[in-house]
C-alpha positions in Angstrom: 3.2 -0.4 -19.9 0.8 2.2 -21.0 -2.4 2.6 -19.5 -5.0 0.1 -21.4 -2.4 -2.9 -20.5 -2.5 -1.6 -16.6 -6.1 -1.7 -16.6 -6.0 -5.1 -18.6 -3.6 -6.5 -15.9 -6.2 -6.1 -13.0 -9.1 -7.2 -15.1 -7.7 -10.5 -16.0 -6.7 -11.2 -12.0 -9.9 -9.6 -10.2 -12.6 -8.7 -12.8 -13.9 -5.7 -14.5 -16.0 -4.5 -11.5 -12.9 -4.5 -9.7 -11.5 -2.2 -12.4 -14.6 -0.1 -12.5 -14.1 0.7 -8.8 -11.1 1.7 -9.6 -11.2 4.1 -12.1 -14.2 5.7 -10.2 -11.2 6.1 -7.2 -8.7 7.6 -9.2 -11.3 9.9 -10.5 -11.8 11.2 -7.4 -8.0 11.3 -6.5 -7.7 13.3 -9.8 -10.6 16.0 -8.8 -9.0 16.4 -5.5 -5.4 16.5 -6.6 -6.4 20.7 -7.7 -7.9 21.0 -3.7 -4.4 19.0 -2.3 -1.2 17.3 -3.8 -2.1 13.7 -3.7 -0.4 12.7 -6.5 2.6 14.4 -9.1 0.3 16.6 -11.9 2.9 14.8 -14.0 1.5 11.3 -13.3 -1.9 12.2 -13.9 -1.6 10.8 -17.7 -0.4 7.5 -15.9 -2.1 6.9 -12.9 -3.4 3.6 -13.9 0.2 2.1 -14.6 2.2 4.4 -11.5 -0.2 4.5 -9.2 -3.1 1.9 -9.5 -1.5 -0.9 -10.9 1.8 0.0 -8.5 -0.6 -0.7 -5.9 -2.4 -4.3 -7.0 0.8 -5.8 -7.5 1.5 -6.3 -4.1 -2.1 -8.4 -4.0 -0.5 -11.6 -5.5 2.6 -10.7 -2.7 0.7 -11.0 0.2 -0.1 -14.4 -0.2 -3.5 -13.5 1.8 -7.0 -14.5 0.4 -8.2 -12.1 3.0 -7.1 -11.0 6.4 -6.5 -7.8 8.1 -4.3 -5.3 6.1 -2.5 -2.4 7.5 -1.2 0.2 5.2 1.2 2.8 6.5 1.2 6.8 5.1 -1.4 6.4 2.4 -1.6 9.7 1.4 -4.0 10.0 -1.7 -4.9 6.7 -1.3 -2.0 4.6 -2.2 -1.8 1.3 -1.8 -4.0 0.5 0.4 -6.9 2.1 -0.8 -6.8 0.2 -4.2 -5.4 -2.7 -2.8 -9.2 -2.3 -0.9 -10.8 -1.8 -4.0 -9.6 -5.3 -5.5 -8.7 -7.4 -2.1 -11.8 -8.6 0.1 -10.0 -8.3 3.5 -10.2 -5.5 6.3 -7.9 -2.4 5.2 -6.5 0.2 7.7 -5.4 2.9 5.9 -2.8 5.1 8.2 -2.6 8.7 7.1 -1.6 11.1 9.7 -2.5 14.4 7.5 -5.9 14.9 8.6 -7.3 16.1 5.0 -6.0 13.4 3.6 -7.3 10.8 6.0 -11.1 13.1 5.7 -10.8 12.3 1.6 -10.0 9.0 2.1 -12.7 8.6 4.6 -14.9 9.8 1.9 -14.2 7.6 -0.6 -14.7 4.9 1.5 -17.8 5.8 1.8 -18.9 6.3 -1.8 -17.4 3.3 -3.1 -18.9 1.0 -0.2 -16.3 -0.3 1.3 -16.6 1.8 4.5 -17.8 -1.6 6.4 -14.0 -3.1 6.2 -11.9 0.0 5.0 -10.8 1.9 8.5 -9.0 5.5 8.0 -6.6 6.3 10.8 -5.5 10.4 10.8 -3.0 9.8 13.1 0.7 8.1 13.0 1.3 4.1 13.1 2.2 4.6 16.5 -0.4 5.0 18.0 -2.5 2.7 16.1 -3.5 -0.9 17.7 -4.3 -3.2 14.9 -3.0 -7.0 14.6 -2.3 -6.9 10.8 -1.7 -10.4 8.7 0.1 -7.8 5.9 1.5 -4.3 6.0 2.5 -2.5 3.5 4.3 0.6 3.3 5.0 2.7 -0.3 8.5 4.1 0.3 7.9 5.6 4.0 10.6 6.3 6.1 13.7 3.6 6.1 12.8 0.0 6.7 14.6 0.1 9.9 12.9 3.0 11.2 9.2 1.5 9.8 10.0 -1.5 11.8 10.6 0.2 15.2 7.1 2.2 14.3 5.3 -0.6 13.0 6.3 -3.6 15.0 3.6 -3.6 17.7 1.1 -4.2 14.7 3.1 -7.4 13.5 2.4 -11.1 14.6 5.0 -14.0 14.1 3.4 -14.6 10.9 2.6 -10.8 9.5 4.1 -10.3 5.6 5.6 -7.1 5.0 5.3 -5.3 1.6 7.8 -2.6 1.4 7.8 -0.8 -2.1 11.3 0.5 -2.7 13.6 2.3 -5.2 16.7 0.5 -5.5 17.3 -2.0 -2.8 20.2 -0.4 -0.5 22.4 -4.1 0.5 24.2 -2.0 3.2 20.3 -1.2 4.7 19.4 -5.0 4.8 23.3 -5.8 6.7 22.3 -3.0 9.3 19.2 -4.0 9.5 20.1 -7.6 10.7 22.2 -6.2 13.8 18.8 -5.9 15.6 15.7 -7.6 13.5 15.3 -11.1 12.8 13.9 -11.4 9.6 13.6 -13.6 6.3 13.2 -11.4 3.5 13.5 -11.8 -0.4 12.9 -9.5 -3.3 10.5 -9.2 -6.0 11.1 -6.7 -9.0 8.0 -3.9 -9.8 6.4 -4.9 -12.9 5.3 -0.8 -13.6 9.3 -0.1 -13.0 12.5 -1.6 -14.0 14.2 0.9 -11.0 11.9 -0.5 -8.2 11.5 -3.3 -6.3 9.4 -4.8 -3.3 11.2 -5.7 -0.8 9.3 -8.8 1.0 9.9 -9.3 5.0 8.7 -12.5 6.7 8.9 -13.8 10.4 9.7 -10.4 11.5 11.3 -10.2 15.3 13.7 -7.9 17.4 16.7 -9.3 18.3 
């Protein structure tokens, strides 16, 4: 997908201002990425299809018209900060590197969505939000983001888990001691990803 068809996609679903706030965000990321490594220099050329796109897909996912979001290790801002950018809900953004979490903070700011878009600088540990989604860009495993991040899930909390290859022998562990209903949804900026969709989440 180059990166006219990425920005298309997201104009078509959510509108050109959307877009426009958008690019303005990963203008900044870009800046940044020579102060610290948000993103791969390599990606750079791509960042509306690997990184900003990456990011909106999960909007239709979530099955939210709005809502309280929680994204877990955002880092330069990704997905949750986009997501915000194109989603009306509230957004936490977790991001335990404290640089990270003052650029993100920033950004907030000058885009205008500081007044639902709240940046943690710690880990999702100690964070007490009730979320209706999280989401979570290939942190940890999904057994170890579920121990983290379970106090911030209700009976009816979506999880949006942004993979590489779906590990089978992951999920089969992963039943021993969560309940779960769970399905798979292939990345439409990679043929080697997938989103890995968690419902009715529960310890056993």
């Amino acid at each position: 997908m180059t990166e006219e068809q990425a920005r298309d996609w997201v104009v078509q679903r959510y509108g050109e201002e959307a877009a426009e706030r958008i690019d303005y965000f990963l203008n900044l990321v870009i800046v940044e990425n020579d102060q610290q490594n948000l993103i791969a220099p390599s990606t750079i050329a791509t960042i509306w299809a690997r990184h900003a796109l990456d990011s909106v897909q999960l909007i239709p996912l979530a099955d939210r018209a709005d809502g309280q979001w929680v994204d877990i290790g955002t880092g330069g801002g990704f997905p949750g900060m986009v997501v915000a950018l194109a989603w009306p809900g509230r957004m936490a953004l977790v991001e335990p590197r404290k640089r990270r979490a003052d650029f993100l903070r920033e950004c907030a700011e000058r885009l205008g969505v500081a007044d639902r878009v709240t940046v943690y600088a710690s880990k999702i540990e100690a964070v007490d939000v009730k979320a209706d989604v999280i989401s979570a860009r290939a942190v940890a495993t999904v057994e170890n983001l579920l121990r983290a991040a379970a106090h911030c899930g209700k009976q009816d909390t979506r999880w949006l888990l942004p993979r590489g290859r779906l590990d089978e022998r992951e999920i089969k562990t992963l039943k021993r001691q969560w309940r779960f209903v769970f399905h798979v949804e292939h990345s439409i900026t990679s043929a080697e990803s997938s989103i890995v969709i968690l419902d009715r989440v529960g310890a056993r």
